[in-house]
Short mmCIF file of the C-alpha atoms (twelve columns), coordinates in Angstrom:
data_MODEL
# 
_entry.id   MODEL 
# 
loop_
_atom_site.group_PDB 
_atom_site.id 
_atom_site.type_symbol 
_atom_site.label_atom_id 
_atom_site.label_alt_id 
_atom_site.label_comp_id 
_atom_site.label_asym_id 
_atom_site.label_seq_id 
_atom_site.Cartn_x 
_atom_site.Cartn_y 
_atom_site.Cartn_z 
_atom_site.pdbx_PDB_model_num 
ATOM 1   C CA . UNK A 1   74.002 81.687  108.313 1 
ATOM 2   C CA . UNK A 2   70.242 82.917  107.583 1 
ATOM 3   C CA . UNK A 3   70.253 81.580  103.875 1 
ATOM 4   C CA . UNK A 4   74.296 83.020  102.860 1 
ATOM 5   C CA . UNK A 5   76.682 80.799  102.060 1 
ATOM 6   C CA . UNK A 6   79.780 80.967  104.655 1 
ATOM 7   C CA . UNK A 7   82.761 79.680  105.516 1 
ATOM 8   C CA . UNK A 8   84.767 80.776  108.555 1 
ATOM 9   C CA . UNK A 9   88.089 80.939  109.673 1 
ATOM 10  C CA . UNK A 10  90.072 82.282  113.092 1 
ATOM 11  C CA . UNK A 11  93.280 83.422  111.737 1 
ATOM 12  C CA . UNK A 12  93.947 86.755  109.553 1 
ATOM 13  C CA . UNK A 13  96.412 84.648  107.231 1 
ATOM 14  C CA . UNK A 14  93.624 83.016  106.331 1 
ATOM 15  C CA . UNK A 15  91.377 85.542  105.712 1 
ATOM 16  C CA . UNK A 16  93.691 87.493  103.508 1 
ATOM 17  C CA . UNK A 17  94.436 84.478  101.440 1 
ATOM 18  C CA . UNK A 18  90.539 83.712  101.034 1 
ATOM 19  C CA . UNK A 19  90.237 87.654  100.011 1 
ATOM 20  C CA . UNK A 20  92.206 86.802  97.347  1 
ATOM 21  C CA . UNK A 21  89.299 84.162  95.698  1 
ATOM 22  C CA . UNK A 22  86.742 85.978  93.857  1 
ATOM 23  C CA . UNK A 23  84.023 83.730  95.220  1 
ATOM 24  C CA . UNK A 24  83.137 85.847  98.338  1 
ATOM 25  C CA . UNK A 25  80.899 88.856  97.641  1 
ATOM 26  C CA . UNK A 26  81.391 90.142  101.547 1 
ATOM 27  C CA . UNK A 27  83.610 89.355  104.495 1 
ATOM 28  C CA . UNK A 28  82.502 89.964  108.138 1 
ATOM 29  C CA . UNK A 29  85.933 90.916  110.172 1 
ATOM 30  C CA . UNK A 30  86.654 90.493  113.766 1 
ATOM 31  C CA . UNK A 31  89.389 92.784  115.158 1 
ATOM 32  C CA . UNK A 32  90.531 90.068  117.598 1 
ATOM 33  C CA . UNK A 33  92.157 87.366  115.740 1 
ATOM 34  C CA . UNK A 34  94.741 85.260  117.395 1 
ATOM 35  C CA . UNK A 35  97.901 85.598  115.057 1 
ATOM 36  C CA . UNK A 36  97.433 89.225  113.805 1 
ATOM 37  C CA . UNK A 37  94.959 91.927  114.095 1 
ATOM 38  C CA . UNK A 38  91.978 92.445  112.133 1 
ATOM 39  C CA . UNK A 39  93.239 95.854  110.790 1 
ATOM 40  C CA . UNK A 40  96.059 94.158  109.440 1 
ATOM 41  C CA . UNK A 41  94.144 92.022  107.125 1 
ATOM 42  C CA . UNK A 42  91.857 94.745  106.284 1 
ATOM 43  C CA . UNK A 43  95.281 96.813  105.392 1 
ATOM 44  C CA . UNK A 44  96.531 93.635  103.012 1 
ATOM 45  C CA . UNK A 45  92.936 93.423  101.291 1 
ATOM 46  C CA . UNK A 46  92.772 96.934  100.639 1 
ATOM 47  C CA . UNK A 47  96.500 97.343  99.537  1 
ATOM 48  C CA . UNK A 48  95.650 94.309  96.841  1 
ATOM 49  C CA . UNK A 49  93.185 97.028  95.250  1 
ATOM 50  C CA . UNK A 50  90.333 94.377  96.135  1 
ATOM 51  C CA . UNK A 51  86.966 95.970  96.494  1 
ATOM 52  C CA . UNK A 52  85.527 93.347  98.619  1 
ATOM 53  C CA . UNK A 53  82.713 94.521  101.081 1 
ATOM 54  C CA . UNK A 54  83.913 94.247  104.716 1 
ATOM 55  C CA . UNK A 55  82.096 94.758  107.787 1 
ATOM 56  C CA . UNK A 56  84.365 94.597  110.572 1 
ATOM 57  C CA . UNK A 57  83.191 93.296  114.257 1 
ATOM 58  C CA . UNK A 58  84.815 94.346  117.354 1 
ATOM 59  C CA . UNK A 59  84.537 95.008  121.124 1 
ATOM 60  C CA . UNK A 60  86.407 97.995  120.674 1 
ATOM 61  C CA . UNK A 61  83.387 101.087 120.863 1 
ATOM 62  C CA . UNK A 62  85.614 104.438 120.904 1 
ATOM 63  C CA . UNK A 63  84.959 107.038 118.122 1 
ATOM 64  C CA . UNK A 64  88.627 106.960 116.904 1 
ATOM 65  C CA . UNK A 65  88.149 103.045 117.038 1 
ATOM 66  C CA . UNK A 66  85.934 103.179 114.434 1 
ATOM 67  C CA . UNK A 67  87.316 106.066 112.406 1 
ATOM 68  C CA . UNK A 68  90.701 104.206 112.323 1 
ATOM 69  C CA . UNK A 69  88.159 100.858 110.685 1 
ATOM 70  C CA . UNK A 70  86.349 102.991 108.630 1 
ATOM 71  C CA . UNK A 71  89.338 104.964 107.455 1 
ATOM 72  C CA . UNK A 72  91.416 101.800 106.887 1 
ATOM 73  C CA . UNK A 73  89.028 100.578 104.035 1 
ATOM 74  C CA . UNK A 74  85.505 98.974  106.481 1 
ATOM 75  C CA . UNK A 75  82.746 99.588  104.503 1 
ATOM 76  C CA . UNK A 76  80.751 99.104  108.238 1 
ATOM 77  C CA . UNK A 77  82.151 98.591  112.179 1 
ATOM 78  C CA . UNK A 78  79.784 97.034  114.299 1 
ATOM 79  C CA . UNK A 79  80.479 96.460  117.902 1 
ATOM 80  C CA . UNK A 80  79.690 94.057  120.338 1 
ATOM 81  C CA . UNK A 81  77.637 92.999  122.081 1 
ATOM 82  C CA . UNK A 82  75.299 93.327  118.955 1 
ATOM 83  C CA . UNK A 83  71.898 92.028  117.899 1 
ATOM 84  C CA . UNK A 84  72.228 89.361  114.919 1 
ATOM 85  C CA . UNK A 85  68.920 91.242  113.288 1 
ATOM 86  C CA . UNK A 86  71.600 94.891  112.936 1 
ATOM 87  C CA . UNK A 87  74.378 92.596  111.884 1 
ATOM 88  C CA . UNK A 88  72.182 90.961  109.128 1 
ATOM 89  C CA . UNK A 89  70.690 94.611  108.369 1 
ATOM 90  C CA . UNK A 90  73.675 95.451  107.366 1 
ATOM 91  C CA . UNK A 91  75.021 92.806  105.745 1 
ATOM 92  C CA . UNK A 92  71.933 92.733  103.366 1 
ATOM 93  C CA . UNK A 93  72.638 96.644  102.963 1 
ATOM 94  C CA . UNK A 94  76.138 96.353  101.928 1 
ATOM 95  C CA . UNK A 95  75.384 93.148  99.330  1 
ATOM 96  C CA . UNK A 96  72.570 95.244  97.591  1 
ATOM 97  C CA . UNK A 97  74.661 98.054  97.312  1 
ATOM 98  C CA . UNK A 98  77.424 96.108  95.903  1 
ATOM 99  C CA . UNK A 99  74.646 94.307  93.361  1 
ATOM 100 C CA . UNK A 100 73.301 97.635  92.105  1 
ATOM 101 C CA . UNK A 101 76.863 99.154  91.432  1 
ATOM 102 C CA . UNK A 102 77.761 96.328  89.453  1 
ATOM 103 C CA . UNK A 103 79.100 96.910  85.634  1 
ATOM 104 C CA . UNK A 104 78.659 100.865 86.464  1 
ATOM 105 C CA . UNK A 105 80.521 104.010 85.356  1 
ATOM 106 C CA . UNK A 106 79.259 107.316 86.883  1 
ATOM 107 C CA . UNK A 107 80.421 110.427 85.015  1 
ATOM 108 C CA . UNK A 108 80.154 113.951 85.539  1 
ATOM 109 C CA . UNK A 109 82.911 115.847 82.504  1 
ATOM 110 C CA . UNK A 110 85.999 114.242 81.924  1 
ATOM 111 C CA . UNK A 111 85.531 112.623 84.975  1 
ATOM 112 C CA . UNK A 112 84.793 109.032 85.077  1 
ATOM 113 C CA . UNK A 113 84.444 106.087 87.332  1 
ATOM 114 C CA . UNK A 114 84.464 102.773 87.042  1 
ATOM 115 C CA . UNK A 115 82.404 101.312 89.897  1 
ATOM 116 C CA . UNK A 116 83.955 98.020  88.820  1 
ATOM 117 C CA . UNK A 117 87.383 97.863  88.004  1 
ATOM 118 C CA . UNK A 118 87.197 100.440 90.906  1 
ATOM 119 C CA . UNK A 119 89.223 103.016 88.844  1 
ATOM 120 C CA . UNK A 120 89.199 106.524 88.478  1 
ATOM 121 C CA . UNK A 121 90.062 109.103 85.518  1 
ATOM 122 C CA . UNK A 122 90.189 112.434 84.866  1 
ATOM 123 C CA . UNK A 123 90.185 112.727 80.986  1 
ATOM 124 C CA . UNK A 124 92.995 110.092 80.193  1 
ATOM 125 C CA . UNK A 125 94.989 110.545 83.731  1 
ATOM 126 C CA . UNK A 126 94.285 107.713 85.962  1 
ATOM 127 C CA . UNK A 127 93.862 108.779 89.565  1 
ATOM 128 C CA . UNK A 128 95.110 106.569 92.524  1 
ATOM 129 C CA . UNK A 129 92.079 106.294 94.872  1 
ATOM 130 C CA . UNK A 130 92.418 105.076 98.593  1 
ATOM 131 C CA . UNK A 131 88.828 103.022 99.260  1 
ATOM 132 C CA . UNK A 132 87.471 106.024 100.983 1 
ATOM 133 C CA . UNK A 133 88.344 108.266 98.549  1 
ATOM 134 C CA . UNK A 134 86.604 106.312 96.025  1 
ATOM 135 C CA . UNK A 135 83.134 105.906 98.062  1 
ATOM 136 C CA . UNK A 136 83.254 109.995 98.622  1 
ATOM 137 C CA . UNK A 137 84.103 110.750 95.123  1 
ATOM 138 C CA . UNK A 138 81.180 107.915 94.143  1 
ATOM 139 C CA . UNK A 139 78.771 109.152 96.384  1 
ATOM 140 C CA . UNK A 140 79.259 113.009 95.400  1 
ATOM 141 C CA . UNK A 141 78.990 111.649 91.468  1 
ATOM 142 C CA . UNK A 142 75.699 110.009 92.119  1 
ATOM 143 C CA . UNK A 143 75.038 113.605 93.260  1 
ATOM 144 C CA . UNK A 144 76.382 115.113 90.692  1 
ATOM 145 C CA . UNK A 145 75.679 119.135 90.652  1 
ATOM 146 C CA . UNK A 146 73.756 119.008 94.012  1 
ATOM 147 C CA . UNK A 147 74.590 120.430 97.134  1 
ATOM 148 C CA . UNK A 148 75.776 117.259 99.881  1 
ATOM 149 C CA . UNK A 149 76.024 118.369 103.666 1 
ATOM 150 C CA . UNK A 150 78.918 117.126 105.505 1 
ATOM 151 C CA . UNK A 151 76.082 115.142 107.581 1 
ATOM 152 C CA . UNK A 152 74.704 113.394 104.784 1 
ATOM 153 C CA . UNK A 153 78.382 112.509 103.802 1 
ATOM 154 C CA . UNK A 154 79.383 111.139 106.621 1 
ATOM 155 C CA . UNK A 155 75.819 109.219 106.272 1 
ATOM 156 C CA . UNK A 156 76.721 108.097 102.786 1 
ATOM 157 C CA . UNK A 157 80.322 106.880 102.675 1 
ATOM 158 C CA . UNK A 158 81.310 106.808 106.769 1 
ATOM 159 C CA . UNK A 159 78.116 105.124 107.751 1 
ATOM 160 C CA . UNK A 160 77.832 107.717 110.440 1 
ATOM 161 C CA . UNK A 161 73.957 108.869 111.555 1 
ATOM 162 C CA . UNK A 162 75.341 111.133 113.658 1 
ATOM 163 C CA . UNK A 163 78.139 113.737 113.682 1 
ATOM 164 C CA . UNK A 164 81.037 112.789 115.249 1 
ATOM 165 C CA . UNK A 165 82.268 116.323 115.921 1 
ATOM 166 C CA . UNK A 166 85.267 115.465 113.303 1 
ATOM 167 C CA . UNK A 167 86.840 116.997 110.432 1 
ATOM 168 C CA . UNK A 168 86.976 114.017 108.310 1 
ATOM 169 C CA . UNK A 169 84.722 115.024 105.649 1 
ATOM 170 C CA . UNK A 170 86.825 118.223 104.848 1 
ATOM 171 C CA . UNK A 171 90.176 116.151 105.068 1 
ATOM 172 C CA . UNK A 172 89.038 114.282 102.834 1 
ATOM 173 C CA . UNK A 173 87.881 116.574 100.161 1 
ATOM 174 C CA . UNK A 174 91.151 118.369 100.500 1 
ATOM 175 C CA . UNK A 175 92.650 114.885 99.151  1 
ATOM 176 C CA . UNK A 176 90.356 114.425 96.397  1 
ATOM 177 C CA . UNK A 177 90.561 118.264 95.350  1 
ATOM 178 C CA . UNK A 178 94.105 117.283 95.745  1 
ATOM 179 C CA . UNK A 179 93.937 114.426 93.012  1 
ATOM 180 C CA . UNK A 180 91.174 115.924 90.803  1 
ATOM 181 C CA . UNK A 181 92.891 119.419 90.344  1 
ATOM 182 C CA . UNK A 182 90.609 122.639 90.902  1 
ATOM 183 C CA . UNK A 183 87.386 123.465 90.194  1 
ATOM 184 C CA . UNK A 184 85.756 119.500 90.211  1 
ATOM 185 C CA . UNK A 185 84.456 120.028 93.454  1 
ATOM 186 C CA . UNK A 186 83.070 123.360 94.881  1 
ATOM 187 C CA . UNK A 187 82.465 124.731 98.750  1 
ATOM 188 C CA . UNK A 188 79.363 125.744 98.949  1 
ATOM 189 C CA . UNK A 189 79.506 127.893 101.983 1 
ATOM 190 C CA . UNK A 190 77.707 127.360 105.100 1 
ATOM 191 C CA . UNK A 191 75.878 123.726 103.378 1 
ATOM 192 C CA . UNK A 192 78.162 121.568 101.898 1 
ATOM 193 C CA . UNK A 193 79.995 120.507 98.998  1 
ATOM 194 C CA . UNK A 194 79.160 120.386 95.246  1 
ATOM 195 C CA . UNK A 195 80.771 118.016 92.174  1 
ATOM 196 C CA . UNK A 196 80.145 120.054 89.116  1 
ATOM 197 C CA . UNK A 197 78.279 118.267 86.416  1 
# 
């Protein structure tokens, strides 16, 4: 357990109902559970609204594989076989993150976000975020006013260090343009995207 505090458990039921306790600050997720799969549970957690950090863990190494984890609310997707050092990496990566978002609210306008309630607002109009959503629209308010390339987006919130040849990124913006009205978030042709301050 390399210093953490863990407890395990082999069925998703479980893991769902632990999910719900606000003791855990990260759950690592296999996709092969014996009474339901992994992306089930991840669907449940994320449908709650709960923000918990979860790196999933699976044998399963195709490119949509790990879109489909990544789009379903994973914060990472690790496959196996892995070394314990990456897994460990990561998990430390993810827990800082989490520590230096805490009690946070990024804004850029009338645009706010609350990195802990894990809401959204534009002016007084909540906005209904999926999780991915709400790591690109954090990530590009960090960055407020600067130029982001689709690579260093699909760094930031997809955990990619490559590019998977996809239109995610785009899709994705469309969604949040969608849910932000016009103008929040400019094309900036040929480099990237732009949140204006």
């Amino acid at each position: 357990s390399a210093g953490y505090s863990t407890i395990a458990v082999d069925r998703g039921k479980d893991a769902v109902a632990l999910a719900r306790d606000d003791a855990f600050d990260l759950m690592i997720l296999d996709l092969g559970l014996p009474d339901f799969d992994g992306q089930r549970v991840l669907a449940q957690i994320r449908t709650r609204g709960e923000r918990l950090p979860v790196i999933i863990l699976t044998a399963r190494d195709g490119v949509e594989d790990t879109v489909r984890g990544l789009e379903g609310g994973a914060d990472d997707y690790v496959t196996k076989p892995f070394r314990f050092e990456e897994l460990l990496a990561r998990l430390r990566l993810r827990l800082r993150d989490e520590a230096t978002t805490e009690s946070t609210v990024l804004v850029a306008g009338i645009l706010k976000l609350d990195l802990r309630s894990r809401r959204a607002s534009v002016g007084e109009r909540v906005v209904e975020l999926t999780a991915r959503e709400f790591a690109l629209l954090e990530t590009m308010l960090r960055h407020a006013g600067q130029v982001l390339s689709r690579g260093q987006l699909l760094s930031h919130v997809w955990g990619y260090d490559f590019d998977p040849g996809s239109n995610v990124v785009d899709v994705y913006v469309r969604y949040l343009r969608r849910k932000l009205g016009d103008g929040v978030i400019e094309t900036v042709r040929g480099m990237g995207y732009r949140l204006r301050a």
